[in-house]
Structures are given as C-alpha cells and as structure tokens.
N, C-alpha and C positions, 0 to 999 in steps of 0.2 A: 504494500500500500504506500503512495504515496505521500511523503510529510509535508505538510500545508509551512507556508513561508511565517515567522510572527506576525509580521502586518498584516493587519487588516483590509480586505478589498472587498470594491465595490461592485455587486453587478448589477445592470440595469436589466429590466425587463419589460418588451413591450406588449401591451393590450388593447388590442383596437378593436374588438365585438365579442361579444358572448361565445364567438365559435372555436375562437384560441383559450377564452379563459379556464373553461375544465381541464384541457391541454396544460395548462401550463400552472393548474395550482400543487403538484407536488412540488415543482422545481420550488416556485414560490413559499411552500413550507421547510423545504429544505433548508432553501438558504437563511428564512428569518430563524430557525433553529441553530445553525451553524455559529459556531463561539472565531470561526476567524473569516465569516463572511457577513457585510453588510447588503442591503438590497435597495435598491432604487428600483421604485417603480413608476413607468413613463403612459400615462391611458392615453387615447387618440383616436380620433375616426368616429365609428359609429358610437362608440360609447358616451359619447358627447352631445352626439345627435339628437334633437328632439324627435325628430321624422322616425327616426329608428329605437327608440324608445328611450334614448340616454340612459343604458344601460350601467354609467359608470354609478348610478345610487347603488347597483347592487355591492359594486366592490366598496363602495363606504360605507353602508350598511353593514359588511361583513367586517371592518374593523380594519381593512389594511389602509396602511397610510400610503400616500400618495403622494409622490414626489413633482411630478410635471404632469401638465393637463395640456397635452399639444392638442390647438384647434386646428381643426383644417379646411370649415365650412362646407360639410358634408350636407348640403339640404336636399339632395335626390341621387337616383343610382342613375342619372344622364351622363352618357360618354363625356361629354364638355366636362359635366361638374366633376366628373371622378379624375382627368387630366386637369383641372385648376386645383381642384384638392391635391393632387400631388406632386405640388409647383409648392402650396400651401404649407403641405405638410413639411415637405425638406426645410423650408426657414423655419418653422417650428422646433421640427428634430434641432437642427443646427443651432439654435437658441437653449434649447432647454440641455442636449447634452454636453455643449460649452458650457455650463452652469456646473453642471452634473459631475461629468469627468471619468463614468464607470470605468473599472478594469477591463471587460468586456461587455457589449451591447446581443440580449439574446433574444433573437427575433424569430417568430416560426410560421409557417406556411407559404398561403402564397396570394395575402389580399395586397393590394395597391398602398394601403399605410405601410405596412413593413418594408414598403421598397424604397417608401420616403425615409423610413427610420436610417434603412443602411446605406443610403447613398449620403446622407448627412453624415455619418458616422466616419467614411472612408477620409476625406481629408483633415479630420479630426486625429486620422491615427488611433480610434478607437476599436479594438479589432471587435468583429461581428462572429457569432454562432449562430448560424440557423439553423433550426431542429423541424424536421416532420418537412425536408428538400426531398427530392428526388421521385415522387409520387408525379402519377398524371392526370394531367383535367385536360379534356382534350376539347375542341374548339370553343374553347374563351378563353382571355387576357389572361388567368390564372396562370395558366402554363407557361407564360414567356414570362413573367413578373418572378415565378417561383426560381427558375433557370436564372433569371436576372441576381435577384437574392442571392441565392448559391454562389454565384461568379463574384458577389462584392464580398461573401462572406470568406473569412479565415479557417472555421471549421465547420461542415454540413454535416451534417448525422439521418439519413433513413431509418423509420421507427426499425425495422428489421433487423437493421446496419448495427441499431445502436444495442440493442438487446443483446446481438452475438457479441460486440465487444463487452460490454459490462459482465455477460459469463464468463469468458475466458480470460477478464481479470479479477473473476471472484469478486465482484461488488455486486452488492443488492442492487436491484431496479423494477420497477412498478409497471414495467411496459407490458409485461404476460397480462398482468391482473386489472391495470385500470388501462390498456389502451395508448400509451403516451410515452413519446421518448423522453418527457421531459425532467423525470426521478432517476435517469440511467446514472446519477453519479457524477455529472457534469458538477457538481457543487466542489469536487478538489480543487484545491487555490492553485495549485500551479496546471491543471490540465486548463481549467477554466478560464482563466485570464492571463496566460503567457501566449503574448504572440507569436514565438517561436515555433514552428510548424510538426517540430518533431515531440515539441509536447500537446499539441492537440489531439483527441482521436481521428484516425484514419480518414481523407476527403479533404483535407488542410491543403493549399496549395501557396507554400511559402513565396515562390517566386512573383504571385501575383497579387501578395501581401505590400502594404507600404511596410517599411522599415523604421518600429517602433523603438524609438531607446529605450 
C-alpha cells in the first residue's frame, strides 16, 4: 500500500446534475473521511438551474459544504444555449479553480459542464481524473465531449478498467456492489494528485500532460 505524503491535499470534485451525483458520493465520502485529504466541492450546470429543478438544494440539504457554485446560465437544452453555457462555464471553472487551487480536478462522464470544468483546468496546470471515460453514446454530442474529457485529462479510468486495477492491488472498491468507479481507491495522496504519469492508474498519458512542478 501506498504511504500518503504528510501534507494535506486538496481534491476538487465536480457536480453538475443529479446523474453524476450517486456516481460520485462514495468518492465524496471517502475523501471527507480521509485524515490526509481535504475536499473541494465545485456544483455547476443543471444543479443551479431552475428549468431543471436546481437540484443543488439536495446537496445542501444533505449537509455537504460547498465550495464554488459555477453559473453557466443553463435556461434550456437548445444547441445555442448549451454552446454559450460552455463558453460560460470555462470562465467560471477558471475563476472559481484559480481560487481553489485543488491537487487534482475529478470530473466524470461525459455532459458538456465537465468539458468546461477540464478545459479550465489545463492551463491552470491543475491535472484532471476523469472517471466512468471510455463508454459509448452513440449519435449525440456525449460521445465527442467524453473523448474530449479523456484527451485533456491526466488519468481516465473505465468502470471495468478501474475494478481490475483496485483487485490486483488488493484495495477495496464499491464498483461490484454500488455500480461506480468512483470508491476504486482513487483517494491515495500520491496516486490521486501526482501529476506524474507513472503514479496515476493505467490511461495516464504523460506526454500530453503540461508539466506540473
């Protein structure tokens, strides 16, 4: 097993509709449980949206604090508005994770906020994880946006991908039993947030990494 660095690091995590968030609330318990990880959490998109029910009452309702509320002016699912939304959303991202400053930025699937999340991220030097890449949606925007994600991110993980690695390092993960790559273990400090391509899991592709110091 790998030994976590002393310092404290931050990961962000983004949420932009109801369809990522059961995805992604083990990760999210992991890490508020974790004594040498903090958690930044970034909502966006339709959570915000009245039209779409402004889903983010459920995450404050449930108690998690909430670090950045990027708007993107999400008021309908028209091709125009979803291309101004994510013109929108990048100065958002890019405001709120200049603030922010996560170890790494962990984004997952494959809607149109998360593309704004990691194209913000990349000149920041903030390396991205996207989790639940590699899947297909086959004639809509999903597919090229997912592809897009993967290509900006530092390390991609398929639910499948990521279960055979977490067995054959002998770490627990939740992905047989609730569905989700997102409890595979990603919470070790140095897998998690070293840009370095030879510590991320398997799909890292350092060359096409900026060069973190």
């Amino acid at each position: 097993m790998l030994q976590c660095a002393s310092m404290r690091r931050t990961i962000g995590i983004v949420t932009v509709a109801r369809s990522d968030w059961g995805h992604l609330l083990p990760l999210l318990h992991e890490i508020r449980a974790s004594p040498d990880l903090d958690l930044a959490l970034f909502v966006a998109g339709s959570h915000l949206a009245p039209r779409f029910g402004r889903t983010v009452t459920f995450i404050e309702d449930a108690g998690w604090k909430i670090d950045e509320l990027v708007e993107m002016q999400l008021d309908s699912d028209a091709p125009d508005v979803i291309a101004r939304a994510i013109g929108v959303g990048t100065v958002g991202f890019a405001e709120a994770l200049s603030r922010t400053r996560p170890a790494v930025l962990v984004v997952l699937g494959d809607r149109f906020e998360m593309l704004s999340a990691a194209v913000a991220a990349l000149p920041l030097m903030i390396p991205v994880a996207h989790v639940h890449g590699g899947e297909v949606t086959e004639a809509v925007i999903d597919e090229q946006i997912r592809h897009a994600v993967t290509k900006l991110a530092h390390g991609s993980r398929t639910p499948v991908a990521c279960a055979r690695w977490a067995r054959n390092r002998g770490v627990s993960t939740c992905v047989a039993r609730r569905g989700s790559i997102a409890s595979a273990r990603w919470r070790s400090c140095r897998e998690i947030s070293s840009h370095r391509g030879s510590e991320f899991p398997s799909g890292t592709r350092p060359s096409s990494s900026p060069s973190i110091p």
